[in-house]
C-alpha positions, -999 to +999 in steps of 0.1 A: +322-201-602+328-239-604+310-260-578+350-272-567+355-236-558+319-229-542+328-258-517+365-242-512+351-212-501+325-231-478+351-248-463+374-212-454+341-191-440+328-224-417+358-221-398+354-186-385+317-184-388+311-215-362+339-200-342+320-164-337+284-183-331+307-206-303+320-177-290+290-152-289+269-190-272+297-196-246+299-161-234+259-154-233+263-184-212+289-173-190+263-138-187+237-160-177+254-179-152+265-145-136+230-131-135+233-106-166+212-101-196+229-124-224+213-102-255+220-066-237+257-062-241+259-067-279+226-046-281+253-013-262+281-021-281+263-024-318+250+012-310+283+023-302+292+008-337+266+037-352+286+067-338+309+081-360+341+087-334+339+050-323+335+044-362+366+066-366+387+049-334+377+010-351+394+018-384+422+033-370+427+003-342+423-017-369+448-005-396+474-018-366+463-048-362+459-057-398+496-047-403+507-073-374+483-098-386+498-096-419+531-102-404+520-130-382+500-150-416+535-148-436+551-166-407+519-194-405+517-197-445+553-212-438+544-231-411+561-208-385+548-194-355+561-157-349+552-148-309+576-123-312+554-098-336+551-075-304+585-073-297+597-064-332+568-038-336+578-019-302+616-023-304+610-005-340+582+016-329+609+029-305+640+032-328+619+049-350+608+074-327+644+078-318+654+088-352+627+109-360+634+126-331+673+134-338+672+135-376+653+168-392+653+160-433+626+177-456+592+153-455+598+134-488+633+121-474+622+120-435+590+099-442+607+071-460+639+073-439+611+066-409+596+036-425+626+016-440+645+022-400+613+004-389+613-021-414+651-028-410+649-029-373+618-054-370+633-075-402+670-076-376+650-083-347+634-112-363+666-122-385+679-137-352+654-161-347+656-169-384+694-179-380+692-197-351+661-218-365+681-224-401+721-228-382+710-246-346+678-259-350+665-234-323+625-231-325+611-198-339+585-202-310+613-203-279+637-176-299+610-152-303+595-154-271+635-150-252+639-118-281+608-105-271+615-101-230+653-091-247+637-061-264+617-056-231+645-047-217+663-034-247+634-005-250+634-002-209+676+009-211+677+030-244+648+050-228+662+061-194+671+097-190+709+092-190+703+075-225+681+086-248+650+094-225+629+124-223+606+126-192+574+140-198+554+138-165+558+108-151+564+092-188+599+082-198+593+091-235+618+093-267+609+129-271+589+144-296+596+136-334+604+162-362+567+172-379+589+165-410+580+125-399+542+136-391+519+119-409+483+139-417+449+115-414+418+117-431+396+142-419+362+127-413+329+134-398+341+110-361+373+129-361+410+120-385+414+086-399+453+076-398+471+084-434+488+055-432+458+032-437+472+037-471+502+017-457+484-013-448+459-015-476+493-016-499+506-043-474+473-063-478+477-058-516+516-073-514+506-102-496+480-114-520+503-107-547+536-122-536+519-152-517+494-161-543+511-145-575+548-149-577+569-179-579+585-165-542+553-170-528+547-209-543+580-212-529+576-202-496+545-219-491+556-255-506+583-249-481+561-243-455+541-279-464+572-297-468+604-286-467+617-319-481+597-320-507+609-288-513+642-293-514+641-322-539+622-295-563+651-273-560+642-248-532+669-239-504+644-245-472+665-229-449+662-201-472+631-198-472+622-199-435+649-171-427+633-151-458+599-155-443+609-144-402+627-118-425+597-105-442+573-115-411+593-092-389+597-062-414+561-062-413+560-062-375+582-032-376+559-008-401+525-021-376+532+003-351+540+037-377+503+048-383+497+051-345+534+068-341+537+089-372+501+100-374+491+104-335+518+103-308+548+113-325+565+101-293+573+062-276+569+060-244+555+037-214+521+046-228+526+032-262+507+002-266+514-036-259+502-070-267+499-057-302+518-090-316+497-114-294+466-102-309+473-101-345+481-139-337+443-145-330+433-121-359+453-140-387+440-170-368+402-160-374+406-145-412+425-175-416+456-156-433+433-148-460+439-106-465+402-103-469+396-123-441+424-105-421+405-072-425+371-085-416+388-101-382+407-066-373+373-047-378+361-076-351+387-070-325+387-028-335+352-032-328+353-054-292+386-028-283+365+003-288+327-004-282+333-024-248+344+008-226+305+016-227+299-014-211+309+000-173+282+026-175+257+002-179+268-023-153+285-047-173+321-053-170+338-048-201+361-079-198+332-098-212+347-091-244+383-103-237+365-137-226+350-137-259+385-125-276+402-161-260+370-181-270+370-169-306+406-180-308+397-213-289+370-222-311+385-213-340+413-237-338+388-267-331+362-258-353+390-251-385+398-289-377+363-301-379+356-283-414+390-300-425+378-329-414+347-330-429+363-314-461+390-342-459+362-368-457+338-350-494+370-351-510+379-388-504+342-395-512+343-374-542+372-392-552+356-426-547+325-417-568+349-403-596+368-438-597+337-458-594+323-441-623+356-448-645+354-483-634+321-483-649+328-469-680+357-489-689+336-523-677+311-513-705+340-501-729+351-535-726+318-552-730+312-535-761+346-544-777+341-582-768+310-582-788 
């Protein structure tokens, strides 16, 4: 590996490595200040790490997030900030479950059918906000956050009894989905490992490609630097930035299937929230990087799953959602200190390398004039 790209890989780990030591220092603190042991908590929930059935409920938090994080990194590689991942994952999530529950085709035909309604309804869902960015100007961050109290309430309707709602208990659910649309796991030592962890190891796989690979990808990200510049290459920007809240949203719309296809079967109240939100702070931390995506999922799995244990041994378990917003804090600042200071070798390498050919064409000269 060439020294240039030894240093660019030096520069994308500082980031979220001085975040996590902030992070871990600032809460030990916090524990300190309250009178706790600072060392004990990560000492309960490391062990819980060992156990194969919290090993099993990581991976299987994780292949969620990593999904949504995906989604959330396409917006940020075009410099657009999608808030309203959690409201295209639960509005498709929920039309999803609707359809699987009123459509009974053989597995080959139901399973796609499943994926490509959820992929159409989060790509719609987040189409709108593309439009109104590219026609009126209207900021992705206000559009997604109004669509994502829309779908809110969009989910809240469809769901009564006297529309599409099945009560179960005191749940208002969408009713249980054709086993055609089920989704078998993994069957592991800790219990069953979601099947479609193949899903989001293909997504990751995508993303690298198209982003890094394609002339798409170049596209969308020299849009995202400057659509101007851009635009005097030849690239439709607007375009491009209602491709990517396109694309970003489809994305959004398959997070929520290995959880609905391979576990619940059903939408409900009790279907998770705040998926979007997070996957903000995990692209944030892997720094949109799919490695580094899957690295910062395993993180926030880990702090989801291990923390519960924490109550039995008199520690509040919200330690870790302080932690969560401190990672996310201190990864912003710190990512624009190692720019900084990356800004500042280049410039100096830069200096040196013109100094140098200054040099060498002041003693090309001298030896011509004698």
């Amino acid at each position: 590996m060439k020294k240039f790209d030894k240093e660019r890989v030096l520069l994308a780990l500082a980031g979220p490595a001085m975040a996590l030591v902030v992070a871990v220092a600032l809460t030990s603190i916090v524990l300190l200040i309250s009178g706790k042991n600072p060392f004990e908590p990560y000492a309960i929930m490391f062990e819980q790490a060992t156990f194969s059935d919290i090993q099993v409920l990581i991976i299987n938090q994780a292949t969620m997030y990593y999904i949504a994080a995906i989604a959330v990194a396409v917006g940020f590689r075009m410099n657009l900030f999608n808030i309203g991942v959690d409201g295209q994952y639960r509005l498709a999530a929920m039309t999803t479950a609707l359809v699987g529950a009123h459509v009974a085709l053989p597995n080959f035909l139901q399973v796609p059918l499943l994926i490509l309604v959820a992929m159409l309804t989060g790509a719609f869902w987040a189409g709108i906000a593309g439009i109104l960015k590219t026609t009126r100007g209207v900021s992705e961050v206000v559009a997604t956050i109004m669509l994502n109290a829309i779908a809110t309430s969009l989910i809240a309707w469809l769901t009564l009894p006297e529309n599409f709602g099945v009560l179960q208990g005191n749940n208002s659910t969408t009713g249980l989905m054709a086993e055609s649309g089920w989704i078998p796991g993994f069957e592991v030592a800790g219990g069953e490992i979601y099947g479609l962890l193949v899903l989001a190891v293909l997504v990751g796989f995508a993303y690298w490609l198209v982003l890094g690979r394609t002339r798409f990808g170049f596209d969308l990200r020299a849009t995202g630097a400057s659509e101007s510049a851009a635009a005097a290459s030849g690239v439709n920007a607007k375009r491009m930035v209602f491709m990517a809240m396109v694309i970003s949203g489809g994305l959004a719309g398959i997070s929520g299937l290995p959880l609905l296809l391979g576990d619940s079967h059903t939408f409900g109240l009790t279907f998770p929230a705040g998926l979007g939100f997070t996957a903000i702070g995990i692209a944030l931390l892997g720094r949109n990087h799919p490695v580094g995506i899957i690295l910062a999922s395993l993180l926030w799995a880990w702090l989801d799953k291990a923390s519960p244990e924490l109550d039995f041994h008199d520690y509040d378990k919200e330690i870790t959602v302080i932690m969560k917003g401190l990672i996310v804090l201190a990864v912003v600042i710190c990512d624009e200190a190692v720019r900084q200071w990356g800004l500042k070798r280049q410039q100096q390498r830069v200096g040196r390398e013109l100094a140098a050919a200054a040099r060498k064409s002041k003693n090309t000269e001298e030896v011509a004039a004698r």
